[in-house]
C-alpha positions as a printed NumPy array, in Angstrom:
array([[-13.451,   8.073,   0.688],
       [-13.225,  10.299,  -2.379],
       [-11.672,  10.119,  -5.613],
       [ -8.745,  12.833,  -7.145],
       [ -5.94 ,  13.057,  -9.203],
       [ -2.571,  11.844,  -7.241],
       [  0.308,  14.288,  -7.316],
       [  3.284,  13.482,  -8.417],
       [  7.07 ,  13.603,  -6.461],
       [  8.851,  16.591,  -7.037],
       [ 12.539,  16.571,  -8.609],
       [ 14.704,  15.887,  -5.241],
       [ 12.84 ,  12.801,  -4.985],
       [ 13.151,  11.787,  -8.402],
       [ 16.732,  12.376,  -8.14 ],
       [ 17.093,  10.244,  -5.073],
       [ 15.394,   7.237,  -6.06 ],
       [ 17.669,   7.531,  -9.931],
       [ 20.801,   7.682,  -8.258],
       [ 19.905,   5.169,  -6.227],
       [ 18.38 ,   2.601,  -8.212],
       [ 19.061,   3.404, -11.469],
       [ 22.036,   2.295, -13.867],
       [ 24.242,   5.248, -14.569],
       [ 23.677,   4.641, -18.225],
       [ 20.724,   5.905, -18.51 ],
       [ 20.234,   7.98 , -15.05 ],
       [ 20.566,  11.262, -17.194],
       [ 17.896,   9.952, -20.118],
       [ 15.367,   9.07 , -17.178],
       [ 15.659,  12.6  , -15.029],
       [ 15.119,  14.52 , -18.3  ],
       [ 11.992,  12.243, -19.563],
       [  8.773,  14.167, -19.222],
       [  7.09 ,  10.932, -19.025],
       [  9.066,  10.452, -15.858],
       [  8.115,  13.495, -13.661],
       [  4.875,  11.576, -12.915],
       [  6.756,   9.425, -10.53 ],
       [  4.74 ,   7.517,  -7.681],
       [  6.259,   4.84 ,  -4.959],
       [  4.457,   1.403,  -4.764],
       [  5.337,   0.478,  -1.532],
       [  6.302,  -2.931,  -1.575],
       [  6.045,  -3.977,   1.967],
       [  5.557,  -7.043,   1.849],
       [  8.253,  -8.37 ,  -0.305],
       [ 12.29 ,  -7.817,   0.113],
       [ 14.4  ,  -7.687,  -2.883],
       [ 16.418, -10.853,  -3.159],
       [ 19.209, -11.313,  -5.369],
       [ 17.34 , -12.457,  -8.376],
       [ 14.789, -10.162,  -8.064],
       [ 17.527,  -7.307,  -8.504],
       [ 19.751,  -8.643, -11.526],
       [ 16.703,  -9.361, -13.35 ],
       [ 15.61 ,  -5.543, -12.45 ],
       [ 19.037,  -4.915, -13.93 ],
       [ 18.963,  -6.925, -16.827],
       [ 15.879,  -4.789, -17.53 ],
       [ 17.1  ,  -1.373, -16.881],
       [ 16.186,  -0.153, -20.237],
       [ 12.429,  -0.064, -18.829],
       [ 13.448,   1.5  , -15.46 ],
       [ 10.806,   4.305, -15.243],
       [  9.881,   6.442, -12.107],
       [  6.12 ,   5.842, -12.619],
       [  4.841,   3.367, -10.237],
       [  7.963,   2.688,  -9.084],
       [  8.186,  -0.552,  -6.517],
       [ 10.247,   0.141,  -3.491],
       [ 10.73 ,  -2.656,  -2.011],
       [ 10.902,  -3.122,   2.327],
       [ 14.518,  -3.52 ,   2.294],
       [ 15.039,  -0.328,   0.201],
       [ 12.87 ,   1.654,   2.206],
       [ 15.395,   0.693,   5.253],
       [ 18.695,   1.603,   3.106],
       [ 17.407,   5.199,   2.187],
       [ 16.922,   5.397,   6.009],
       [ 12.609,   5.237,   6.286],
       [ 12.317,   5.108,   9.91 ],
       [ 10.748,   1.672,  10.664],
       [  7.668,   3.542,  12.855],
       [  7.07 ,   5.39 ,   9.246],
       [  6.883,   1.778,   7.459],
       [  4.828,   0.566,  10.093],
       [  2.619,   4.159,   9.481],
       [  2.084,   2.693,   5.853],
       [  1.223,  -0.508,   7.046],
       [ -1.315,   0.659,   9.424],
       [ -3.048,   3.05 ,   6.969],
       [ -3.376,   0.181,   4.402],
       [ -5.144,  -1.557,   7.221],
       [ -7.299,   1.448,   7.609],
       [ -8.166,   1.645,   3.544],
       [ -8.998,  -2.21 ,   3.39 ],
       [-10.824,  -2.543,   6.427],
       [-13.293,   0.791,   4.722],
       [-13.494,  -1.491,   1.602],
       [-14.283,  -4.673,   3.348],
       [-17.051,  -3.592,   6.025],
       [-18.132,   0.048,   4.971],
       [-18.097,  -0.117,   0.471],
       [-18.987,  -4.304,   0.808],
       [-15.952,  -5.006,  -1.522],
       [-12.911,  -7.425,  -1.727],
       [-10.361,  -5.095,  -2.532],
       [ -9.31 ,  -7.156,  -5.395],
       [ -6.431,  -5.914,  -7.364],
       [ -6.13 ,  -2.521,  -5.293],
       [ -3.138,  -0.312,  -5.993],
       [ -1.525,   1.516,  -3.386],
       [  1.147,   4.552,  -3.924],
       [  3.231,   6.909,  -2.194],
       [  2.748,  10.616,  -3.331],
       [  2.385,  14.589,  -2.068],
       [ -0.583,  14.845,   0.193],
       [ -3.695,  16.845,  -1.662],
       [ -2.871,  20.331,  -2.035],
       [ -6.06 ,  21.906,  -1.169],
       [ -6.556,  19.797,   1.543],
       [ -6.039,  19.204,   5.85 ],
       [ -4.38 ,  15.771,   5.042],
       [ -3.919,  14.406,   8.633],
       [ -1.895,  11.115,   7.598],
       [  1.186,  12.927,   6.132],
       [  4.799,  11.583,   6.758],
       [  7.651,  13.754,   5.661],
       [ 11.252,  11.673,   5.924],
       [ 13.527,  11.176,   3.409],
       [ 10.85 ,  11.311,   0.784],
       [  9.677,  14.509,   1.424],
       [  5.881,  14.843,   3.042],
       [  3.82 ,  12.545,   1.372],
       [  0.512,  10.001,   2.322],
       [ -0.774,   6.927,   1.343],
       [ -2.953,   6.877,  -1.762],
       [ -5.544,   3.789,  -2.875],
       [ -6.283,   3.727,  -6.457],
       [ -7.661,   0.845,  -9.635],
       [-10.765,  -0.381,  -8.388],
       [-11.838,  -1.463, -10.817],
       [-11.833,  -5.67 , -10.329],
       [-13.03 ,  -5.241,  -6.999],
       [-16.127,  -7.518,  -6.554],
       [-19.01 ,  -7.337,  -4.252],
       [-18.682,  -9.521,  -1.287],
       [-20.943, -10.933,   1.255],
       [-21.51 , -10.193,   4.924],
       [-20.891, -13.902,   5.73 ],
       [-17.625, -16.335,   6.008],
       [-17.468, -16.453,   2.373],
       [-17.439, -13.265,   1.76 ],
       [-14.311, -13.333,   4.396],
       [-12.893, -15.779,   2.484],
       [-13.115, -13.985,  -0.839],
       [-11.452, -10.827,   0.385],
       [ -8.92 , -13.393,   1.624],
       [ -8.084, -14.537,  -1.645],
       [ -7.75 , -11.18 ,  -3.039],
       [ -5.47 ,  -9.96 ,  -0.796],
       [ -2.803, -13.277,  -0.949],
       [ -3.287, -12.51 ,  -4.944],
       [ -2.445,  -8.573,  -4.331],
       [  1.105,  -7.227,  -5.732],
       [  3.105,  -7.21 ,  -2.31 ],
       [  1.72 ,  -3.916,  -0.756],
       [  0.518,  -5.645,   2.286],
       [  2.906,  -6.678,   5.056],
       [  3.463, -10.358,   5.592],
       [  2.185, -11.981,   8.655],
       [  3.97 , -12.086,  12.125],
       [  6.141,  -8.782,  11.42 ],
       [  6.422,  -5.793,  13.148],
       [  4.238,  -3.936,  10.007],
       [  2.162,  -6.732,  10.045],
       [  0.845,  -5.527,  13.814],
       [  0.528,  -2.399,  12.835],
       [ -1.497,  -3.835,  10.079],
       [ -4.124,  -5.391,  11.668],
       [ -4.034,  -3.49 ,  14.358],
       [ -5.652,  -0.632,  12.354],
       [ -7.572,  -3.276,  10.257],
       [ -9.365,  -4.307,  13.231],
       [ -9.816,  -0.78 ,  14.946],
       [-11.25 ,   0.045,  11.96 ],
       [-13.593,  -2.353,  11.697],
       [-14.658,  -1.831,  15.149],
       [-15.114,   2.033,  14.268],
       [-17.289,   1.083,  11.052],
       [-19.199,  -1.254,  13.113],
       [-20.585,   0.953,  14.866],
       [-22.908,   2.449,  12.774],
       [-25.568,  -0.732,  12.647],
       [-27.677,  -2.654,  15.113],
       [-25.831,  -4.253,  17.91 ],
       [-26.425,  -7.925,  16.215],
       [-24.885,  -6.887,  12.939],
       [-22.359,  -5.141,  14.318],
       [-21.111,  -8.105,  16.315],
       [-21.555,  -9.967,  13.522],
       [-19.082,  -7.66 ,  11.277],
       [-16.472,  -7.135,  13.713],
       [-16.216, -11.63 ,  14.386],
       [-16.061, -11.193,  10.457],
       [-13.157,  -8.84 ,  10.329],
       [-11.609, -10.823,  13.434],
       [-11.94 , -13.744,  11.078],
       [-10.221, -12.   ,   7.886],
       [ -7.286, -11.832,  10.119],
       [ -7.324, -15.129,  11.412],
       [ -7.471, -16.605,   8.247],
       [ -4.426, -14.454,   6.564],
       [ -1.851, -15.426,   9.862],
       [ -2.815, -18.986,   9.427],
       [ -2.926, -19.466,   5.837],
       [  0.153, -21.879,   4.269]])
């Protein structure tokens, strides 16, 4: 992992998500805010936007602002994200989490995620350019993160955290939620490998367990 400044989406993007989303009365104020060229995507893929959700977006609009924006899962379908690219976020949020959890020994605990540019000066190899231009998956606030231990309640700490989460993650027994733990588990195999055989069993029936708990939690 390391830590740099996020770029932000250039103007055809901007422009796309405004005339999209945004109320024509103030498209033209939001486009020409400077404040508003630092626009990021919160992928929301683990929530849908349901009726009330949207008017009281609307009823809002005055504070409609490109920074941090949350695109929901069923927006990502209507600007035409293929559904292998959704699942592509999915799986590399299972990738970041599962590095938190069994390689930094932390809960993830009120962890950010945002779509942006790749790094500039950099061989980025989990780009996906579609109707957002090319762009990767970024991780950022760690801040509240707490230590957690190598044991079932550690598993059951990082469990909490992630129900508690803004609605990044994918919801259980969907197609992104596969692809989800999928990588969250290959992951934690990968990681695992790096200590004695006992611990490393140990870790992996841990990260089996993380999973486990999330798919059967009411």
């Amino acid at each position: 992992m390391s830590s740099e400044r996020i770029p932000p989406f250039p103007e055809d993007v901007r422009v796309l998500i405004v005339e999209r989303y945004c109320p024509p009365e103030i498209r033209n104020q939001i486009l020409l805010s400077a404040s508003n060229r630092a626009c990021l995507i919160r992928p929301y893929i683990g929530r849908r936007r349901t009726y009330g959700t949207a008017m009281n977006a609307r009823s809002r609009f005055r504070g409609f602002s490109l920074q941090n924006y949350p695109l929901h899962l069923d927006q990502m379908v209507e600007l035409g994200i293929p559904s292998t690219h959704i699942e592509r976020y999915a799986a590399m949020m299972g990738e970041a989490l599962a590095t938190l959890h069994w390689l930094g020994e932390i809960d993830g605990n009120d962890v950010e995620f945002v779509l942006a540019p790749p790094p500039r000066n950099d061989d980025c190899t989990t780009t996906v350019t579609n109707v957002l231009g090319e762009h990767t998956l970024w991780m950022l606030d760690f801040d509240l993160c707490r230590s957690m231990a190598m044991d079932l309640e550690g598993v059951k700490q990082a469990a909490n955290a992630f129900c508690r989460n803004d609605p990044f993650y994918p919801r259980p027994h969907t197609d992104q939620w596969i692809a989800f733990s999928r990588q969250y588990l290959q992951t934690s195999a990968d990681l695992a490998h790096s200590f004695h055989e006992d611990e490393a069993d140990s870790r992996l029936g841990l990260a089996r367990k993380f999973i486990e708990l999330l798919e059967t939690k009411k």
